[in-house]
Structures are given as structure tokens and as C-alpha cells.
C-alpha positions as CSV (number, residue, x, y, z in Angstrom):
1,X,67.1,0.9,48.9
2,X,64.7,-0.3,52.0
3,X,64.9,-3.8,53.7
4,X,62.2,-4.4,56.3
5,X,60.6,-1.9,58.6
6,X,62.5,0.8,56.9
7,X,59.9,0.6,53.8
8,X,56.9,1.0,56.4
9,X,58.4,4.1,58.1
10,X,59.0,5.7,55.3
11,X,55.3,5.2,54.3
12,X,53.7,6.3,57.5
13,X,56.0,9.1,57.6
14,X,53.8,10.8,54.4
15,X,51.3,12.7,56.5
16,X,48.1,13.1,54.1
17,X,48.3,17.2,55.7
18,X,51.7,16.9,53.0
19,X,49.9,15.9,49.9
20,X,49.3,19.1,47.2
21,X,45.9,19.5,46.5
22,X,45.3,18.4,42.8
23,X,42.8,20.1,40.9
24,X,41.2,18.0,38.0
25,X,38.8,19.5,35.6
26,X,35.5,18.1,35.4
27,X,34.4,16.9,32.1
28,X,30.5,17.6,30.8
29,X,28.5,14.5,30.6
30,X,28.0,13.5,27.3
31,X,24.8,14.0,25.9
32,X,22.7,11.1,25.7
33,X,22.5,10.3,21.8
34,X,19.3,11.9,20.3
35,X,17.8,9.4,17.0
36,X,17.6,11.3,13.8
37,X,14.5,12.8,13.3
38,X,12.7,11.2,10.2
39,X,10.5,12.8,8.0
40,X,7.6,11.0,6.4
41,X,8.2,10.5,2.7
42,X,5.2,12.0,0.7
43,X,7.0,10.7,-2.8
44,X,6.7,6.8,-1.7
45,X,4.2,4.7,-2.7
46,X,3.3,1.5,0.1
47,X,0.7,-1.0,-0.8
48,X,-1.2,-2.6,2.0
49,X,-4.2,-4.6,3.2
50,X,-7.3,-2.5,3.0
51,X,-9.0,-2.4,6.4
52,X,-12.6,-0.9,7.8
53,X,-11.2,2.6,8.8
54,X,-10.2,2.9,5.3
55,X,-13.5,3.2,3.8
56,X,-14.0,6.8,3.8
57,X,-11.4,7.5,1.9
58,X,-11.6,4.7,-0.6
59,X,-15.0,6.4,-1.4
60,X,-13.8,9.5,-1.8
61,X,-11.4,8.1,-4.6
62,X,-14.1,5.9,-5.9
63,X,-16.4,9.1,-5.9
64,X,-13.6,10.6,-8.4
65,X,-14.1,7.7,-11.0
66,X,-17.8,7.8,-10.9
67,X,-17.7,11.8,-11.9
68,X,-15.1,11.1,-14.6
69,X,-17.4,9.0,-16.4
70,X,-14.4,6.9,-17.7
71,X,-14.2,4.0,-15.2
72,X,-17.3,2.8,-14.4
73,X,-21.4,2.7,-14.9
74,X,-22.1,3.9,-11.6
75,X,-23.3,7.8,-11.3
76,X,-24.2,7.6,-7.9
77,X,-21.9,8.8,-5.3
78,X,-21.0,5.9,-2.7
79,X,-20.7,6.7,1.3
80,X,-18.6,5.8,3.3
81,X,-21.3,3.2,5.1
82,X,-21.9,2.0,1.6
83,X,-17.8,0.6,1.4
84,X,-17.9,-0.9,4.4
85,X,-20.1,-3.3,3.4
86,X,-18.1,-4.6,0.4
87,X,-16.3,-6.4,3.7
88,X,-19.5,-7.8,5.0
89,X,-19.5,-10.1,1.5
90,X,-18.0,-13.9,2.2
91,X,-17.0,-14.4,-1.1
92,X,-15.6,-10.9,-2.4
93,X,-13.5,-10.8,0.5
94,X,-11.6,-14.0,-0.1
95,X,-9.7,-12.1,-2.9
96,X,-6.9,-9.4,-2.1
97,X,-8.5,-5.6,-1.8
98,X,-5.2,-3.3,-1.4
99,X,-4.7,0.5,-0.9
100,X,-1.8,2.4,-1.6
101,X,-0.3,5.7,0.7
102,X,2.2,7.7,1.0
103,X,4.8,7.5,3.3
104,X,2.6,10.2,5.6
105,X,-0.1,7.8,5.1
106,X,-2.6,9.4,2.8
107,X,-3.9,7.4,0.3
108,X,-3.0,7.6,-3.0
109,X,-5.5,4.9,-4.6
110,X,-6.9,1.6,-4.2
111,X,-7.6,-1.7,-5.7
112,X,-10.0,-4.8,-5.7
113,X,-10.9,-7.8,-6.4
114,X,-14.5,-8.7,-6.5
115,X,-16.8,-12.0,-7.2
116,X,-16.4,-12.7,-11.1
117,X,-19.8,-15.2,-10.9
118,X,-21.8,-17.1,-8.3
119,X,-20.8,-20.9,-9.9
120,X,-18.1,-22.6,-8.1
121,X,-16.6,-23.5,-11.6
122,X,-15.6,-19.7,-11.5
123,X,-14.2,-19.7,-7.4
124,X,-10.8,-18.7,-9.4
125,X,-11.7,-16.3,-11.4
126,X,-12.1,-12.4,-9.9
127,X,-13.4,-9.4,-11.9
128,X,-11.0,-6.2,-10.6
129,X,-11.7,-2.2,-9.9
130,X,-8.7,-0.1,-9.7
131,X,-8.8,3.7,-8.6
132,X,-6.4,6.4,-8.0
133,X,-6.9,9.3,-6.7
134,X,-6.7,12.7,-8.9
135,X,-4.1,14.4,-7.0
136,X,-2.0,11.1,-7.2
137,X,-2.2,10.5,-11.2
138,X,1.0,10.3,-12.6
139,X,3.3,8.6,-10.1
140,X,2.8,4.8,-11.3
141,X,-0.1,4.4,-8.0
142,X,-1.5,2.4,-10.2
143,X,1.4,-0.2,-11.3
144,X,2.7,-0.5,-7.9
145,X,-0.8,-1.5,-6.8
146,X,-1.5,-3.5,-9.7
147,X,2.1,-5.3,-9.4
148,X,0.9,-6.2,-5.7
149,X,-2.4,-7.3,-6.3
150,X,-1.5,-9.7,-9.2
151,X,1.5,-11.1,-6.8
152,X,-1.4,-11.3,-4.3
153,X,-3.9,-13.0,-6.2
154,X,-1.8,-15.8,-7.0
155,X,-0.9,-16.3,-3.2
156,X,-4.9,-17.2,-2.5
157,X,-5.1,-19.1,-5.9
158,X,-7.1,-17.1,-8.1
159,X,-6.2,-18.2,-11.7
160,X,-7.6,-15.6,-14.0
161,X,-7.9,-11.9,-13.2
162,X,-10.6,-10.1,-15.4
163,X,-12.2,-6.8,-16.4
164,X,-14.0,-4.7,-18.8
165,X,-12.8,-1.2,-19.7
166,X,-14.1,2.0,-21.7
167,X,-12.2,2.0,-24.7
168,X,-11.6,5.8,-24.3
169,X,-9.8,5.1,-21.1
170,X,-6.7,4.8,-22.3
171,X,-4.7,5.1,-19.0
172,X,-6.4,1.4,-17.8
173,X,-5.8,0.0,-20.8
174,X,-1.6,0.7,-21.0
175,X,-1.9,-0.2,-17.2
176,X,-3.3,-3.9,-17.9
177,X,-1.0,-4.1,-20.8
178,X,1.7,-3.3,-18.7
179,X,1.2,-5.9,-16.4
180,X,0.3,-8.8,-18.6
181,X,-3.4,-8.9,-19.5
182,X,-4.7,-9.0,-23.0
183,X,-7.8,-7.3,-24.8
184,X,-10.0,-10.5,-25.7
185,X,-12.6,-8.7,-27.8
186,X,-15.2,-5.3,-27.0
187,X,-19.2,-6.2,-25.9
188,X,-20.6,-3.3,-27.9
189,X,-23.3,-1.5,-26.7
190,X,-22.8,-3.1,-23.3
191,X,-24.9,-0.8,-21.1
192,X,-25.8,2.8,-20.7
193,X,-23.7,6.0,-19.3
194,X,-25.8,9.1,-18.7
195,X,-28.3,8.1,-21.4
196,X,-25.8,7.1,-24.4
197,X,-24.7,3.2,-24.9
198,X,-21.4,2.7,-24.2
199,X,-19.2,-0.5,-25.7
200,X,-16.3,-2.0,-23.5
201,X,-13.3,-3.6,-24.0
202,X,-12.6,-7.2,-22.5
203,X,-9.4,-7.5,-20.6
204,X,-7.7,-10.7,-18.5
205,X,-4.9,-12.3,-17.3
206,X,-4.0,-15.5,-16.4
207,X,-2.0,-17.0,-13.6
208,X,-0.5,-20.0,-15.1
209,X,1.1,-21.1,-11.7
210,X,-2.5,-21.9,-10.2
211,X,-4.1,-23.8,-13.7
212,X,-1.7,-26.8,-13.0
């Protein structure tokens, strides 16, 4: 036992010349932690707000229903300067236009909604177009855009969606029956398609939240 100086001579009595060298292992650093890589998911399907840099590729789509002579009148091909002036219209652009991509961002197909009339009686009403691109037919492109663009329409308070459809173009017409439109009646003989009159089928659907 030590009482008083005792306990300090002892101490400075351990010369630091005395003291075994210890050796102690380094450890490695650690790694700093590296994110997982992720890989773009070409199977999803995301909907989005159709902007300006879009437009070649919405007509490139569009170009595909024009040559399948089952969606539309048109035979002429549009350009890509032609699209972008569907957003240089006031009143077409007041209702949703949507495109759908992958998750590496190609698009898959697109959807609009266009002026139905001029009247302001009809401000609620909009007339839609709906393509999908070939190589995308098949994955439901079309109902997730459709399921957006209804939920969309009755955000900005449209209150009747509307359309007219070949009656040979059966995948439109299970789409808009999928999704709560019904087939009113046909206008026969409603224009001509490559010389031959051509009858189509009246769809619509109504927003009852926004005819309160």
C-alpha cells in the first residue's frame, strides 16, 4: 500500500525507455457505402404531363394510327412542328394531354383532350384521341393512361368526356367500356376513309362529380 510521496516515486520511477513496445494491427478503413445501382424498368408504365420536347415522338405514335386506318380520318402524316402547335391553342390546352413511358423513358403512347365545340355551353365537354404505340400494344398503355386522364379531367372540371370510334376498332371500344363510357348510337356514313364512307360509333362518359 502507498501513503503520500511514496505513490509519486513509484510513478516517476517508470522510465518511458522501460515500456515494451506494443504492436497494434491497423485495421482497413471501411469502404465508404456505395448506393445500389438501379436499373431502369422497361416493364412500368408512368403517366405524365405532355410537354414541348415530347412532340416528336407523339407524332411518330400518331403517324402509327393514321397508317392503320382504324383510329382516325387523317391520311396525312403529322410532323413534329405540326404537334407543337396543338399547345399554341388556348382552349385545347385547358384540358389534360398525358403521355405514358417506360421506366427508361420511352414513350409507350399518349392521350388528349381536345375542344368538343366553340359555345361556352360546351366549356365542359372535351372530345378525346388516345394512341399507343405498336411496339407497346398489349401492356394495358392504354388503361393506365385512360385511368389518369379521366381522374385528370375531373380535377379541371370537365363533365363529359366524348368520342367517336370505327366500329371495326374493337381494341378502343373494350378500352372505353372498360373505363365507364357508353356507346350512344353510330352516325352512319360519317365521312370518307381512302375513298369508301365509313360509319362511327358514339361513345361518352360522364363525370357526375362536376354536373352538381
Amino acid at each position: 500500500m502507498l501513503f503520500g510521496n511514496d505513490r509519486f516515486s513509484l510513478v516517476a520511477a517508470v522510465q518511458p525507455s522501460a515500456v515494451a513496445a506494443i504492436d497494434v494491427p491497423l485495421l482497413p478503413l471501411a469502404s465508404p457505402a456505395v448506393a445500389p445501382e438501379v436499373i431502369p424498368d422497361a416493364d412500368a408504365v408512368i403517366v405524365r404531363a405532355a410537354v414541348r420536347t415530347d412532340a416528336p415522338m407523339i407524332a411518330s405514335i400518331y403517324n402509327d394510327g393514321i397508317r392503320s386506318r382504324l383510329a382516325t380520318f387523317e391520311t396525312v402524316p403529322r410532323s413534329p412542328a405540326e404537334v407543337l402547335q396543338w399547345w399554341d391553342d388556348p382552349v385545347a390546352t385547358r384540358f389534360p394531354f398525358l403521355v405514358a413511358t417506360d421506366g427508361t423513358g420511352q414513350m409507350l403512347g399518349w392521350i388528349r383532350g381536345g375542344t368538343y365545340r366553340s359555345r361556352a355551353c360546351y366549356a365542359g365537354i372535351t372530345d378525346y384521341s388516345v394512341y399507343v404505340a405498336e411496339a407497346a400494344r398489349g401492356r394495358r398503355v392504354g388503361d393506365t393512361l385512360m385511368g389518369a386522364f379521366v381522374e385528370a379531367c375531373g380535377e379541371v372540371g370537365v363533365w363529359k368526356i366524348v368520342a367517336r370510334i370505327f366500329p371495326e376498332n374493337a381494341a378502343s371500344r373494350a378500352l372505353c367500356a372498360r373505363h365507364g363510357f357508353r356507346e350512344v348510337g353510330v352516325y352512319e356514313r360519317h365521312a370518307q376513309l381512302d375513298g369508301a364512307w365509313r360509319d362511327v360509333i358514339i361513345v361518352e362518359r360522364l363525370l357526375p362529380e362536376n354536373q352538381a
